[in-house]
C-alpha positions in Angstrom: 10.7 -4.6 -8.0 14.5 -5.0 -10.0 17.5 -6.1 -8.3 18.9 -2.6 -7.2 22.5 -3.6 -8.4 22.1 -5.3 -11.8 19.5 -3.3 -13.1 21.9 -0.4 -14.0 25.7 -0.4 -14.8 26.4 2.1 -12.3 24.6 -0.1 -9.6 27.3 -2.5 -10.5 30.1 -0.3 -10.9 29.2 0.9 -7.2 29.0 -2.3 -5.9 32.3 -3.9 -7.4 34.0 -0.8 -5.6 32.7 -1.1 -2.1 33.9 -5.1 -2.5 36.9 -4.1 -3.9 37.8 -1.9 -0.9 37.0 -5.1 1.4 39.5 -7.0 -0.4 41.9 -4.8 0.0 41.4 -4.7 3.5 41.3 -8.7 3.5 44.2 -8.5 1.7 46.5 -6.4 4.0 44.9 -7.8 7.2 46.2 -11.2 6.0 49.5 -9.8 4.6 50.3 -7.1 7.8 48.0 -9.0 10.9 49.0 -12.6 9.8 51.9 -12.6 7.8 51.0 -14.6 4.9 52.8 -14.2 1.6 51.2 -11.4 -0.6 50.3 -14.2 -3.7 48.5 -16.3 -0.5 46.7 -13.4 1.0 45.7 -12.0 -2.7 44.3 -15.1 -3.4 42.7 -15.7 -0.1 41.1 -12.5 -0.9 39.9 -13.1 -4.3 38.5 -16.4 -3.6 36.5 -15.6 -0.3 35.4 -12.3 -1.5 34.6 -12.9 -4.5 32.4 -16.0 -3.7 30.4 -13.8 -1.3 30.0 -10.8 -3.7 28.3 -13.4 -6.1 26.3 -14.5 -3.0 25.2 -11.4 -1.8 23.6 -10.4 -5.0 21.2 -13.6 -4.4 20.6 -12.6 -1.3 18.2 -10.0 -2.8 15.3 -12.2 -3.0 14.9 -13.2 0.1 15.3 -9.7 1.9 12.4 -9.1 -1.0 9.9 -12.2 -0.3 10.5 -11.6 3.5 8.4 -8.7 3.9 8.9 -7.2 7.1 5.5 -5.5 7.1 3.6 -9.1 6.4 6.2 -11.0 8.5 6.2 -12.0 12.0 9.3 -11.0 14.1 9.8 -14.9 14.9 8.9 -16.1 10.9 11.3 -13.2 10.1 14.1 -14.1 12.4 13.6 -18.4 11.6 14.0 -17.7 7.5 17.1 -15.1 8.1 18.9 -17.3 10.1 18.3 -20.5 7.7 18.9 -18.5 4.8 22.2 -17.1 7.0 23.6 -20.4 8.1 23.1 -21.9 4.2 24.9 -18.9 2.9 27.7 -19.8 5.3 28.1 -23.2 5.4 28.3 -22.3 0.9 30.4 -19.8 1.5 33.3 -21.0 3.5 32.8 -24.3 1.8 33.7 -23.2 -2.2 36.1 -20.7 -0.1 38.0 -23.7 1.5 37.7 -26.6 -1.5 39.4 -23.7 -4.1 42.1 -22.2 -1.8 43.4 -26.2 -0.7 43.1 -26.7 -4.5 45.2 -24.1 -4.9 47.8 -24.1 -2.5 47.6 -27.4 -1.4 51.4 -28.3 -0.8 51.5 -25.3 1.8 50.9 -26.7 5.0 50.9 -23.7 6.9 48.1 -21.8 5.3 46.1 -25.1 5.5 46.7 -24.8 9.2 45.9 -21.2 9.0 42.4 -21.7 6.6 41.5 -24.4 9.5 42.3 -22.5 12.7 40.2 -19.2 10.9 37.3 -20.8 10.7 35.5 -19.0 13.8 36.4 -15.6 12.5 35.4 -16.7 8.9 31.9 -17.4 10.6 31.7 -13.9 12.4 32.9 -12.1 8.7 30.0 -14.2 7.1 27.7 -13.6 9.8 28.4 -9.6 9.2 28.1 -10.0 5.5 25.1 -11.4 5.8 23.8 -9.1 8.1 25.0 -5.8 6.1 23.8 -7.1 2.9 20.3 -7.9 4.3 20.4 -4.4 6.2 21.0 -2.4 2.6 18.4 -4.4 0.7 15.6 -3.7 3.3 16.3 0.2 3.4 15.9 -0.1 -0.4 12.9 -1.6 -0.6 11.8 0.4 2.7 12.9 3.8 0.6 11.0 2.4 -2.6 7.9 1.3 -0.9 8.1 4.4 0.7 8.3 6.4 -3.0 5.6 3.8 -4.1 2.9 5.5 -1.0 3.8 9.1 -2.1 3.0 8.5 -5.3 0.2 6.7 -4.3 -1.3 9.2 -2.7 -0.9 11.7 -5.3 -2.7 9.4 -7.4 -5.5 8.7 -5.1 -5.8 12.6 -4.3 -6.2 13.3 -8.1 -8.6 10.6 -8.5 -10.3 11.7 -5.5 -10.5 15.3 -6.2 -11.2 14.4 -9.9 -14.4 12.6 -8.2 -15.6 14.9 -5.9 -15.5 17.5 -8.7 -17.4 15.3 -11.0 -19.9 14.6 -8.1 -19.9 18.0 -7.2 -20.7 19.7 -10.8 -23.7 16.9 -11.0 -24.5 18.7 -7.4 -24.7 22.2 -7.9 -25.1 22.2 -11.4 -28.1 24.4 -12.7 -30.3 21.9 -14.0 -29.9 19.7 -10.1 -30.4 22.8 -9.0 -33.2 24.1 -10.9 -35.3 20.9 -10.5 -34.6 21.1 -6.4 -35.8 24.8 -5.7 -38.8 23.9 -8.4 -39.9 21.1 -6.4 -39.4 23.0 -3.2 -40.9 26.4 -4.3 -44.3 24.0 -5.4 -43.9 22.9 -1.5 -43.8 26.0 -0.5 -47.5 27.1 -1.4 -48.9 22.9 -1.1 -46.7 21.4 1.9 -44.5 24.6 3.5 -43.2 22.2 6.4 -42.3 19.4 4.1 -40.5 22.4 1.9 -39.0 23.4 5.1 -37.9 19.7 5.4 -36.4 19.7 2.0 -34.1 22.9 2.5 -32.9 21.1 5.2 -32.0 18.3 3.7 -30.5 19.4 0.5 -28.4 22.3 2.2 -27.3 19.4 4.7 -26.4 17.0 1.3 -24.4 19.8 -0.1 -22.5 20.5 3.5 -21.8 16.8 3.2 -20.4 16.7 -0.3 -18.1 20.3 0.5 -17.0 19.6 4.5 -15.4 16.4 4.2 -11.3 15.4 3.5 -11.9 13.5 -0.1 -8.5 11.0 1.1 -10.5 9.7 4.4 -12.4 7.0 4.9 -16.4 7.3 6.3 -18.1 4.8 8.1 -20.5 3.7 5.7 -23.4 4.9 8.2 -22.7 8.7 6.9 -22.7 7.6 3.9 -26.0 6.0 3.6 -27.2 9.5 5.2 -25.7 11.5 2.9 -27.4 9.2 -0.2 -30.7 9.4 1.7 -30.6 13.0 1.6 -30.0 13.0 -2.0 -32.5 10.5 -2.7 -34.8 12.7 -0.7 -34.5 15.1 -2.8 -34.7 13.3 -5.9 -37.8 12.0 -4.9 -39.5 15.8 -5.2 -38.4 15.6 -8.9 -40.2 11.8 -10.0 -42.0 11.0 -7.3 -43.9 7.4 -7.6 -41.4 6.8 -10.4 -38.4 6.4 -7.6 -38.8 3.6 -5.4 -35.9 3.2 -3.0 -35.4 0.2 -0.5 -32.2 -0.9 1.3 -31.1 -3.8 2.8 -27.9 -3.8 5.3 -27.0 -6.5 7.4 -26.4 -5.6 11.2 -22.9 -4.1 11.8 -22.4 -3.0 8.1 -22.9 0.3 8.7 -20.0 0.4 10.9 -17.4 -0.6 8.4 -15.3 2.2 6.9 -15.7 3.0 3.2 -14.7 5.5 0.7 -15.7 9.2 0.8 -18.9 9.7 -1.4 -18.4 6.4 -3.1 -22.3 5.2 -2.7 -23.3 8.6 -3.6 -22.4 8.5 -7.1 -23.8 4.9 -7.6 -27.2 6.1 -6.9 -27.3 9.0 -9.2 -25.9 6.7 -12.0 -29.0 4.3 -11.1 -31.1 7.3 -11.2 -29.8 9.4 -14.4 -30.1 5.3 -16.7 -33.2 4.2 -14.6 -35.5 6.3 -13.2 -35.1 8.9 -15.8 -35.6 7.0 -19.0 -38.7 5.0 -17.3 -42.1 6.0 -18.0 -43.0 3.4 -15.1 -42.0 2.9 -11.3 -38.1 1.5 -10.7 -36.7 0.1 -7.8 -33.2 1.4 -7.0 -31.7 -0.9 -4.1 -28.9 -0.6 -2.1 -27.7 -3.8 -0.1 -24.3 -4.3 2.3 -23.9 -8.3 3.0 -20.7 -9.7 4.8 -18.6 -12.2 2.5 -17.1 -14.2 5.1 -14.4 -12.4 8.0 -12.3 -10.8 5.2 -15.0 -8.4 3.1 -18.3 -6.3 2.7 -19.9 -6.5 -0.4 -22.1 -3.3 -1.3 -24.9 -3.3 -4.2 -26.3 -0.8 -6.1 -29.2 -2.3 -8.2 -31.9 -0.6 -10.5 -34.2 -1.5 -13.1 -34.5 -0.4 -16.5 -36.9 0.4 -19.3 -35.3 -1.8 -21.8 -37.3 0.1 -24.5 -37.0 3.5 -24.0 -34.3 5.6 -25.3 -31.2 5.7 -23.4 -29.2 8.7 -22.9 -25.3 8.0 -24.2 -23.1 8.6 -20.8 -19.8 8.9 -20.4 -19.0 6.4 -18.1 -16.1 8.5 -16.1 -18.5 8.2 -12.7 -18.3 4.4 -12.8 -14.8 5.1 -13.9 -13.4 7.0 -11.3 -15.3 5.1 -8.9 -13.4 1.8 -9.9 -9.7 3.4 -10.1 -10.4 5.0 -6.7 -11.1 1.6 -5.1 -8.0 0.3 -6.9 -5.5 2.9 -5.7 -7.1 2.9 -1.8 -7.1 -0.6 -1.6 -4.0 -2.1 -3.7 -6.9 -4.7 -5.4 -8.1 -4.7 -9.4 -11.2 -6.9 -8.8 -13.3 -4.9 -6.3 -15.6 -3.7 -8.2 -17.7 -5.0 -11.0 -21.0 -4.3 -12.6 -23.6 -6.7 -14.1 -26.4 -5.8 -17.0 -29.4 -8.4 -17.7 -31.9 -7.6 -19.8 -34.3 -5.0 -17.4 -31.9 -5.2 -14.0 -28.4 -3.4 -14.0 -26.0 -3.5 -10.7 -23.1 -2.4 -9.4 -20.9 -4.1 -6.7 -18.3 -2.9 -4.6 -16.0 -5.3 -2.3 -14.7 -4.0 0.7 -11.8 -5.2 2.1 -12.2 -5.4 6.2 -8.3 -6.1 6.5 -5.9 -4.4 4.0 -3.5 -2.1 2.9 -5.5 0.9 2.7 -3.8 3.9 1.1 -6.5 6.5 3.0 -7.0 7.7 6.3 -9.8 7.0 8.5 -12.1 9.3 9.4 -12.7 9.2 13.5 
């Protein structure tokens, strides 16, 4: 984020006026309140003001490195009040070493810069503290445009996924090849057809009921994919061989709506397809340490067989929604060998999540 004064002249501009009309208050508080000749009080006013003008534009960086959302309340208050008191003791000492310089055969203003001290302090302290107080409601109003947009974004991207998902759903040919399967059913195995209806109406319910922005606790999620995976497995039979491994309490942790979803039709559509033989596709959830859940989609491959040309906007999407929910570029990555292909995702357990949860 840019310094919000010197990035633009009219940041400066602004903020040479409001100094300029507390120097001119200095000024005739000095000249009116304490009688001090107008040259002395201008140049009281200069000095002092102009020292702390130069200071408060430094005092940008730490108002931007003490982030009050990361920050403890006591770590918060410790580096303030360091920073504060080195600002002062600065301050009031360039203040004092140029004005003695300056006027040192005048006695009485030396008394006078001496017995000011304590009110000298209390200005500095309320610099300090109305400097500090400005910076944070920038950043707090830019952090705050930074989430709006963010959640356009991830709406877009979200919406732009379902959509995707959705047209692979209830396109014809899915379809086609569901009610095929089931129709055979009907005539060989009527209650496993009856079982199917079930299941692909409640896979489409799934894929049309839920907000696209919330998170799902990955248990609904591994329901939904089993339902679509049901259902797949009319179309190739033998050919689909599904397994899953999930550690204990994975299946509580809150991912992405339909993120696993897509994965497995990916596996499906370059695997299973293209194979003449049986392929495993495996989905596993494993704990990486306190902080993260790592969740793989793996399938094999018929390295000889002739691969259809994708387009790669499911994997895509998949990776810039991770990005945008969880403010991370390295959660998800994909690995090819020579008859094996996977997918992993990492999810954060503790993070700034840009989604809503799903109760």
């Amino acid at each position: 984020m840019k310094h919000p004064i010197t990035q633009s002249m009219r940041g400066i501009l602004i903020y040479a006026s409001i100094w300029g009309v507390i120097l001119v208050f200095h000024v005739l508080t000095l000249f009116l309140l304490y009688k001090l000749p107008v040259e002395v009080a201008l140049t009281d006013g200069f000095v002092f003001n102009i020292i702390y003008a130069l200071l408060s534009l430094a005092l940008w960086y730490p108002a931007l490195y003490n982030d009050i959302e990361k920050q403890t309340i006591s770590n918060l208050a410790i580096n303030h009040l360091s920073i504060m008191a080195l600002t002062l003791v600065f301050w009031i000492s360039i203040g004092l070493f140029t004005t003695k310089t300056i006027f040192a055969n005048k006695e009485l203003y030396i008394s006078f810069l001496e017995s000011g001290l304590p009110w000298r302090v209390f200005l500095g302290i309320f610099y300090y503290l109305g400097t500090v107080l400005l910076y944070y409601l920038t950043i707090y109003e830019h952090n705050l445009k930074e989430h709006i947009l963010q959640e356009s974004l991830l709406r877009e991207k979200v919406s732009e996924a379902e959509l995707n998902t959705l047209k692979s759903q209830i396109n014809p040919h899915f379809l086609f090849n569901s009610l095929n399967s089931i129709g055979s059913l009907t005539i060989t195995n009527p209650q496993k057809a009856h079982q199917m209806i079930i299941k692909l109406s409640g896979f489409l319910r799934y894929s049309l009921a839920h907000d696209p922005t919330k998170l799902i606790p990955l248990k609904q999620e591994i329901e939904n994919m089993e339902s679509y995976i049901a259902v797949e497995k009319e179309r190739f039979g033998d050919k689909l061989v599904f397994n899953k491994e999930i550690e204990p309490g994975c299946e509580n942790i809150n991912v992405p709506f339909l993120i696993i979803q897509p994965l497995i039709e990916n596996s499906i559509k370059h695997g299973v397809y293209e194979s003449t033989g049986p392929i495993e596709v495996k989905l596993s959830c494993e704990y990486i340490g306190e902080e993260s859940v790592k969740i793989t989609v793996a399938n094999g491959f018929d390295p000889d067989a002739i691969h259809r040309k994708g387009t790669g906007t499911g994997l895509k999407n998949i990776q810039e929604r991770m990005k945008i929910i969880y403010q991370l570029n390295d959660l998800f990555t994909y690995k090819k060998y020579e008859k094996h292909f996977e997918v992993s995702l990492i999810i954060p357990r503790k993070a700034a999540i840009r989604a809503k949860v799903l109760n």
